[in-house]
Backbone as CSV, one residue per row, in Angstrom:
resi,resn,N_x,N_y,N_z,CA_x,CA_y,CA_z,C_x,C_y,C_z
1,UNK,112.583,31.515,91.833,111.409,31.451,92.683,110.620,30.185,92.356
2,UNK,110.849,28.849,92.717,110.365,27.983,92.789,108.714,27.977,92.939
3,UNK,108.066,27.766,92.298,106.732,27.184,92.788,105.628,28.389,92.792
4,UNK,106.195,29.545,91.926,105.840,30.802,91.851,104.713,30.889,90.972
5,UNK,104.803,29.655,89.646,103.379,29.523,88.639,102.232,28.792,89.786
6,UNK,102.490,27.835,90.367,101.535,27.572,91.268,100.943,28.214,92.370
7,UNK,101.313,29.000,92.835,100.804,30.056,93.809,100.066,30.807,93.214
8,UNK,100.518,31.479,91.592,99.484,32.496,91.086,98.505,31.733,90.401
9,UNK,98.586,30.276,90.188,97.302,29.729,89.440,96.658,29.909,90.787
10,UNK,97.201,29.219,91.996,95.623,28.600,92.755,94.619,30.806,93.473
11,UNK,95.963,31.600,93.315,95.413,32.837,93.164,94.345,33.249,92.636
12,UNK,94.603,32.707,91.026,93.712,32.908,89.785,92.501,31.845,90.536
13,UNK,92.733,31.073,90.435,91.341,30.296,90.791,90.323,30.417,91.760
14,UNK,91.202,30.715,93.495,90.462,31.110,94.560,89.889,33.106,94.074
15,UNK,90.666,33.629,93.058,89.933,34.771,92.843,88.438,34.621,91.694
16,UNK,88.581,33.262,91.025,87.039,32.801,89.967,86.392,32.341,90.996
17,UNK,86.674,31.639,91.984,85.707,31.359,92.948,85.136,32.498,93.631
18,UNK,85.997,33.152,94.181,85.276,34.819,94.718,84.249,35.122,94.132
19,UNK,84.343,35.616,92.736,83.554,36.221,91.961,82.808,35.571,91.424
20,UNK,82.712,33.694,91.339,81.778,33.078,91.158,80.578,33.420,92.073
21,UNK,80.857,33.151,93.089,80.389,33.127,94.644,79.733,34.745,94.868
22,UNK,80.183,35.535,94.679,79.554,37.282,94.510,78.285,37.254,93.329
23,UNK,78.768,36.569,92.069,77.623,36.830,90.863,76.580,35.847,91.264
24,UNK,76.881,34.413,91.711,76.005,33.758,92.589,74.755,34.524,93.667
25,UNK,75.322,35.154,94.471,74.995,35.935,95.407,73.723,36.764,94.944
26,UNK,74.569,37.800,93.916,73.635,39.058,93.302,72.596,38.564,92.513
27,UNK,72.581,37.275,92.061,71.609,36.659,91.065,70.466,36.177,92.248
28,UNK,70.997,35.613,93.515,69.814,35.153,94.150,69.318,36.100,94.992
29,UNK,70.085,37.001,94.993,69.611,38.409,95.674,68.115,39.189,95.218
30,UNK,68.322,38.802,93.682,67.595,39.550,92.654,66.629,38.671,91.903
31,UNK,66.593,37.351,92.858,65.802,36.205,92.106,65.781,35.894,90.896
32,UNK,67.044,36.226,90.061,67.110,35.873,88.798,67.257,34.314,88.647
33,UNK,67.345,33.912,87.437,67.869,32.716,87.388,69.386,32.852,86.911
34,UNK,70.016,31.635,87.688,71.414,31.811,87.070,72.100,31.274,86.061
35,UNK,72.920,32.289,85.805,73.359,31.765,83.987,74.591,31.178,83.399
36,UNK,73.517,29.535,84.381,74.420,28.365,83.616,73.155,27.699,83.985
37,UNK,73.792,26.062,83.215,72.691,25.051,83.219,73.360,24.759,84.850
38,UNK,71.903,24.033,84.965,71.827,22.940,86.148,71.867,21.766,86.152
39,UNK,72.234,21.270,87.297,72.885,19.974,87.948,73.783,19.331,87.004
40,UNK,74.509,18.536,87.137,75.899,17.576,86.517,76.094,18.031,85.135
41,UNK,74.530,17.601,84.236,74.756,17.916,83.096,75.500,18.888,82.879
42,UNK,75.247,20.022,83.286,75.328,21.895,83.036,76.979,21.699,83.272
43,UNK,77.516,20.988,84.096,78.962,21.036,85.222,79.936,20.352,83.761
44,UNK,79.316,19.081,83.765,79.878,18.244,82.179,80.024,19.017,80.617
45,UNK,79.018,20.074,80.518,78.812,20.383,79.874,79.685,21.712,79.167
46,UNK,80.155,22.216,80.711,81.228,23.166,80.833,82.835,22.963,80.348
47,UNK,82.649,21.782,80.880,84.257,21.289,81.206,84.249,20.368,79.549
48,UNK,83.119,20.012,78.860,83.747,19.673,77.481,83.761,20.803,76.658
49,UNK,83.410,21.741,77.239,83.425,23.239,76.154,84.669,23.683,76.446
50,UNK,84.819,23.488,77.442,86.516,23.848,77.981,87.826,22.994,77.571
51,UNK,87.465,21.929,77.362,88.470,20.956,76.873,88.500,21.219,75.285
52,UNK,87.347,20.889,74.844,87.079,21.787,73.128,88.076,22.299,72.948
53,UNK,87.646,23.862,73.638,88.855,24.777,72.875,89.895,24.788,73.332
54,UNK,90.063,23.809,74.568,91.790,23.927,74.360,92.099,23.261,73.455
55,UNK,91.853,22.191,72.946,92.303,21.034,71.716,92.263,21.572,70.392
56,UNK,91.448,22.903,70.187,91.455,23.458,69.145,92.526,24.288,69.517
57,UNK,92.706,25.014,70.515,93.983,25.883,70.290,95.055,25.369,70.167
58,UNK,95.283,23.902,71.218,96.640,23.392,70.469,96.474,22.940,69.428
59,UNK,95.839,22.157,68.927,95.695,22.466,66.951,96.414,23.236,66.378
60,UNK,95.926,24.515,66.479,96.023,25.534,66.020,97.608,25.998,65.810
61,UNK,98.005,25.686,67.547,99.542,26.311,67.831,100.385,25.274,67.109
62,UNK,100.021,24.029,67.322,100.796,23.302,66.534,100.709,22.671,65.197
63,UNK,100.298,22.994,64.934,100.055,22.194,63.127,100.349,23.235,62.206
């Protein structure tokens, strides 16, 4: 089945967007504030926390 990991990633992803997009929703529903930072910073800020621990896990797996 060719091309079968890529179909279930962009799955996985359009289903974090769903539920991004729903907890989004219920937070402004409820006038909370939402819980992440704002603008670029907050976005940058994600994606080096995310890169982090992958570099620590391959560390980890490999050494």
């Amino acid at each position: 089945m060719k091309g079968y990991g890529k179909k279930k990633r962009m799955i996985e992803l359009l289903i974090c967007l769903v539920v991004g997009l729903v907890i989004g929703a219920v937070f402004g529903l409820f006038k909370l504030p939402l819980p992440v930072p704002h603008g670029w910073g907050g976005v940058i800020g994600l994606v080096g926390m995310f890169i982090g621990g992958r570099i620590i896990e391959i560390l980890i797996h490999h050494v």
